[in-house]
Backbone bond lengths (Angstrom), bond angles and torsions (degrees), N, CA, C in turn:
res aa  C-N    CA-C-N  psi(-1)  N-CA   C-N-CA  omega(-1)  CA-C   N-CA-C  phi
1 X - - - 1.456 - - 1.515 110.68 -
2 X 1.529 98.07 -35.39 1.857 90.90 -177.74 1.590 105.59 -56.37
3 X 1.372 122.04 -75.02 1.226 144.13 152.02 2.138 101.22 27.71
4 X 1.579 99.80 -67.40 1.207 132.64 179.48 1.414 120.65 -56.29
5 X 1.504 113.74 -55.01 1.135 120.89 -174.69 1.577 104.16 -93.31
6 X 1.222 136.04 4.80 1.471 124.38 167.85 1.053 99.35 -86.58
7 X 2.040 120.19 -34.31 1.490 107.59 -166.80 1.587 117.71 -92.86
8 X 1.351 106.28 1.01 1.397 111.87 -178.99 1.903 95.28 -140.49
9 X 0.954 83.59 94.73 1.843 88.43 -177.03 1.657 113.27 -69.06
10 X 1.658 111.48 -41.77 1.355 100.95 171.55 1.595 129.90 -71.50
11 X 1.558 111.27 -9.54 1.330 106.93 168.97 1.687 113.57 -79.41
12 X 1.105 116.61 -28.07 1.513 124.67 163.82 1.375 124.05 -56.92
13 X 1.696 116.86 -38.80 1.746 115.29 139.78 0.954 127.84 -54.09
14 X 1.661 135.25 -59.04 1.418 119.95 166.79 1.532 124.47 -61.25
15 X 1.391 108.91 -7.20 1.980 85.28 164.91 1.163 109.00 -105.63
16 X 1.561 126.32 4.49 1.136 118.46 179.62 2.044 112.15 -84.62
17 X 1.559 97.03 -14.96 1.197 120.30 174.22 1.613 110.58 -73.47
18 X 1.013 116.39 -27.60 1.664 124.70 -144.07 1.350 111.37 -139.78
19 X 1.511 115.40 11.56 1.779 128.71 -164.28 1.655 94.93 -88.86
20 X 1.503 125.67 -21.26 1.192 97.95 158.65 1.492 156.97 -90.10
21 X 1.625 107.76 17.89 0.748 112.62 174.12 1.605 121.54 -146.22
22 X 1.499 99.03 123.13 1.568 95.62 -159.58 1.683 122.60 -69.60
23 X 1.867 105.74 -4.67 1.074 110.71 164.17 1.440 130.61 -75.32
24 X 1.125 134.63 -21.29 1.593 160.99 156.32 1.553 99.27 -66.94
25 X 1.574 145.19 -33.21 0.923 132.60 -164.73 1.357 103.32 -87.36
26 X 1.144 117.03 -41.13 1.870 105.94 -165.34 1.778 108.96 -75.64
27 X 1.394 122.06 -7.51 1.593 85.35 148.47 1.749 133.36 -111.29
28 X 1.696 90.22 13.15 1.550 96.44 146.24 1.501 122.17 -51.65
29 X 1.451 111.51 -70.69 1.613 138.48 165.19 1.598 89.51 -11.85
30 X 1.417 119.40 -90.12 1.743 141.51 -174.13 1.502 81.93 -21.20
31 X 1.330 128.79 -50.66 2.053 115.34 -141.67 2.056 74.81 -94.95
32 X 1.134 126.60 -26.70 1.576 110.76 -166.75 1.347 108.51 -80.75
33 X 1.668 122.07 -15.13 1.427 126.11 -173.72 1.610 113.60 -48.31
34 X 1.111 103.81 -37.36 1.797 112.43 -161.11 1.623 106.29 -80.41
35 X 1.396 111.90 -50.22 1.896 124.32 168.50 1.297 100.26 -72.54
36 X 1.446 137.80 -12.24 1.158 104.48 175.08 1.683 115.61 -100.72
37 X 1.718 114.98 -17.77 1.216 120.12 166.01 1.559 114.98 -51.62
38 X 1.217 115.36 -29.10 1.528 128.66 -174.72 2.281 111.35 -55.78
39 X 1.558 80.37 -22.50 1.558 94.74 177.40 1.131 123.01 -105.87
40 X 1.489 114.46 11.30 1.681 127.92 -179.77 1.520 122.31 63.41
41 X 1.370 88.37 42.82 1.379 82.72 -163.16 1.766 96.98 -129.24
42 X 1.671 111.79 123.82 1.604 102.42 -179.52 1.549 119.86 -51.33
43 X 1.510 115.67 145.66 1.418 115.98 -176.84 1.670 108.38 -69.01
44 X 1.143 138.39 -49.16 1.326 147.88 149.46 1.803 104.07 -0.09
45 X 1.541 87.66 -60.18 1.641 92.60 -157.13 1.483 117.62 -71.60
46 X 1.656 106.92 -34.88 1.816 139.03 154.87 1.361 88.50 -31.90
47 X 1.589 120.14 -58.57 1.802 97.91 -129.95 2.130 88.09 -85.19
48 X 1.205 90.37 -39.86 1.364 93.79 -172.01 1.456 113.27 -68.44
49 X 1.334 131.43 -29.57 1.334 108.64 161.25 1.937 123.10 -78.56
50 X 1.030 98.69 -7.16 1.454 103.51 175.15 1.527 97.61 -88.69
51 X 1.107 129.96 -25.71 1.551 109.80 173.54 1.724 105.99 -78.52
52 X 1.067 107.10 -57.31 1.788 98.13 152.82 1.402 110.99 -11.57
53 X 1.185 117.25 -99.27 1.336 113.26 -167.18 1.442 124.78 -53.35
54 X 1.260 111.96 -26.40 1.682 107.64 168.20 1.617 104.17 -53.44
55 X 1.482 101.50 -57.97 1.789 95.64 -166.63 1.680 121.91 -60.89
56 X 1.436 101.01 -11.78 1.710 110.89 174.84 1.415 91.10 -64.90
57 X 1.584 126.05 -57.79 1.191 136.54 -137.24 1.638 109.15 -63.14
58 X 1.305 96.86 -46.34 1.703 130.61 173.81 1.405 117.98 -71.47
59 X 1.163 125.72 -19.88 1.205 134.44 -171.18 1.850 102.98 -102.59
60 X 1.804 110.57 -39.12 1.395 110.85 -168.96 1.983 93.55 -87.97
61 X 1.270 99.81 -17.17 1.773 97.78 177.13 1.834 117.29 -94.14
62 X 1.590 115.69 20.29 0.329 132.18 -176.96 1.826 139.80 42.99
63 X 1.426 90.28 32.89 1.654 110.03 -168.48 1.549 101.67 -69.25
């Protein structure tokens, strides 16, 4: 995700807008599929470790 958000800075504002809720996130994810293929990396694997890290995020912030 870092990778992502240095190279696309405004998608790194909108999830920083929208990181709490993982229902609002997956059709962010849909608009990150295309910049994130650009890094060889399967979209599958993007979405699911980025939901990973949301739930760390939520879990260590105690939501």
């Amino acid at each position: 995700m870092s990778a992502i958000a240095v190279a696309h800075p405004q998608i790194s504002c909108i999830a920083s807008l929208l990181w709490r809720s993982l229902v609002t996130l997956d059709p962010l994810l849909l608009f990150v599929a295309v910049p994130a293929n650009i890094f060889c990396r399967c979209f599958f694997v993007v979405r699911f470790q980025f939901h990973l890290l949301i739930h760390a995020v939520l879990i260590s912030a105690g939501a």
